[in-house]
C-alpha positions as CSV (number, residue, x, y, z in Angstrom):
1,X,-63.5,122.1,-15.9
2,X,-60.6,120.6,-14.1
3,X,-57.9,118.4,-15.9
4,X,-57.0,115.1,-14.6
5,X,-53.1,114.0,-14.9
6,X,-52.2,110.8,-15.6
7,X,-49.2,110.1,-13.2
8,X,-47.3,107.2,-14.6
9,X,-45.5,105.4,-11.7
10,X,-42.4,103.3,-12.1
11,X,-40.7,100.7,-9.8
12,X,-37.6,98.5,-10.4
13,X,-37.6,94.9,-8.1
14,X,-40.6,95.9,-6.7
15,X,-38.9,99.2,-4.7
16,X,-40.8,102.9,-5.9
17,X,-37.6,104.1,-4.9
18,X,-34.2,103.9,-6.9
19,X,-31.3,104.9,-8.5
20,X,-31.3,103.3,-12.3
21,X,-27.8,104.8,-13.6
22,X,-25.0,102.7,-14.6
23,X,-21.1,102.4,-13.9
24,X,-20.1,102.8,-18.0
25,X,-22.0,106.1,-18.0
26,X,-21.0,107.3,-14.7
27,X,-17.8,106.9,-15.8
28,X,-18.3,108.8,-18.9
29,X,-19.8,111.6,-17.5
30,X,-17.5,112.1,-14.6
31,X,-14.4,112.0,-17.2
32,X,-16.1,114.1,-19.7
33,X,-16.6,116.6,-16.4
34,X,-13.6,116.4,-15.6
35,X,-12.1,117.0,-19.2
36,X,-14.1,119.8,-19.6
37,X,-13.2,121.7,-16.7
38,X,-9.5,120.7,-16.9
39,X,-9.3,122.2,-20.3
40,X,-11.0,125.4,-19.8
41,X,-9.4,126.1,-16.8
42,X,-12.3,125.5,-14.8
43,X,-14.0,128.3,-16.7
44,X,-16.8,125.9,-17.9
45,X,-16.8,124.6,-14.5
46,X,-20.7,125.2,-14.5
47,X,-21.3,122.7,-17.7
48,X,-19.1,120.1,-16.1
49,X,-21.5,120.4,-12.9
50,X,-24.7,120.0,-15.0
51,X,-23.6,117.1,-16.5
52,X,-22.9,115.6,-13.1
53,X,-25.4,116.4,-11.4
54,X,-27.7,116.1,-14.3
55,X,-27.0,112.6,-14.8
56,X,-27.6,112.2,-11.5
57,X,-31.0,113.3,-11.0
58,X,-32.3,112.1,-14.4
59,X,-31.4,108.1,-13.2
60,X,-33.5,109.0,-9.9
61,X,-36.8,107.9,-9.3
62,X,-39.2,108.8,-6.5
63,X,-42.0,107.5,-5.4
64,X,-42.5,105.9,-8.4
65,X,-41.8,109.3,-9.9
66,X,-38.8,110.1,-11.9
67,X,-37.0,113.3,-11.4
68,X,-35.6,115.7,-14.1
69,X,-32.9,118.5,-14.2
70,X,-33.6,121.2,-15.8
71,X,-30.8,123.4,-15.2
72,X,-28.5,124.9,-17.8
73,X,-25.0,125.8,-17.9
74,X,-25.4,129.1,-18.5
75,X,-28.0,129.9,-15.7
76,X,-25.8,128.5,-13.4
77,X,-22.5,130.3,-15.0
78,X,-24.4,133.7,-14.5
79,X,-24.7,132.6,-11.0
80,X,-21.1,131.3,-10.2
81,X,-19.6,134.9,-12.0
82,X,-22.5,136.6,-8.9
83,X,-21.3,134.6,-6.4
84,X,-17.4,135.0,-7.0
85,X,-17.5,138.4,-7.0
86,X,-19.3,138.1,-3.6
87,X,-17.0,135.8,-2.2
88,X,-14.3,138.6,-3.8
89,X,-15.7,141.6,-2.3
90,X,-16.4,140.0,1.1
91,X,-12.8,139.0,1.1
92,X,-13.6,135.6,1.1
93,X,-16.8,135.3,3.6
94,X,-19.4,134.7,1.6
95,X,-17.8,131.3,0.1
96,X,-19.2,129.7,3.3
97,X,-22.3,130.4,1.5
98,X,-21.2,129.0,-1.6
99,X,-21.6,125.0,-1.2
100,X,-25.6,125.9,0.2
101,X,-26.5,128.6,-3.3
102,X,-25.5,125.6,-5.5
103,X,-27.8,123.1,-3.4
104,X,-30.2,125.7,-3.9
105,X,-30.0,126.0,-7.2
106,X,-29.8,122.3,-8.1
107,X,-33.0,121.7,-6.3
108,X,-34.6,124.9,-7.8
109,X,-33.6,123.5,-11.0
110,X,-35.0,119.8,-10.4
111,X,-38.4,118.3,-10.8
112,X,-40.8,115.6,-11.7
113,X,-40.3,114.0,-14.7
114,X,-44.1,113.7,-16.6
């Protein structure tokens, strides 16, 4: 027996395609980042990214799809503490690979919405 899914399809102005977030909340967020990381030191560095990039992808829609972040601060934390001690031991060469991991894990961390 095979189950059907209903995909619900959303379009704004007639476009499939588009980016529904506002300027209040962007602001919000990107000051709350920044507070965040600014007060821990950049320790909680990894929550301010979530919330960034979170807000981000939630206000994105596809296709008529809308995408989700599922990410959490502390799976990405676990990964920032791997890949600092990399770029540590390596004496700095493996920060090159730094910016690419997080893509990685962003889009790893990122689906459609049901």
């Amino acid at each position: 027996m095979e189950a059907t899914q209903t995909v619900f399809t959303e379009s704004k102005k007639g476009r499939t395609s588009f980016f529904d977030g506002g300027l209040l909340s962007y602001i919000i967020n990107s000051i709350l980042a920044a507070f965040i990381t600014a007060i821990t030191l950049g320790i909680c560095y990894p929550w301010a990214v979530c919330i960034t990039y979170g807000w981000k992808i939630n206000h994105t829609v596809i296709d008529g799809r809308r995408l989700k972040f599922t990410g959490s601060a502390m799976g990405l934390f676990g990964n920032w503490i791997k890949w600092f001690a990399l770029t540590i031991i390596t004496l700095g060469i493996y920060g090159f690979w730094l910016h690419i991991k997080l893509e990685d894990w962003k889009v790893k961390n990122t689906t459609f919405a049901n």
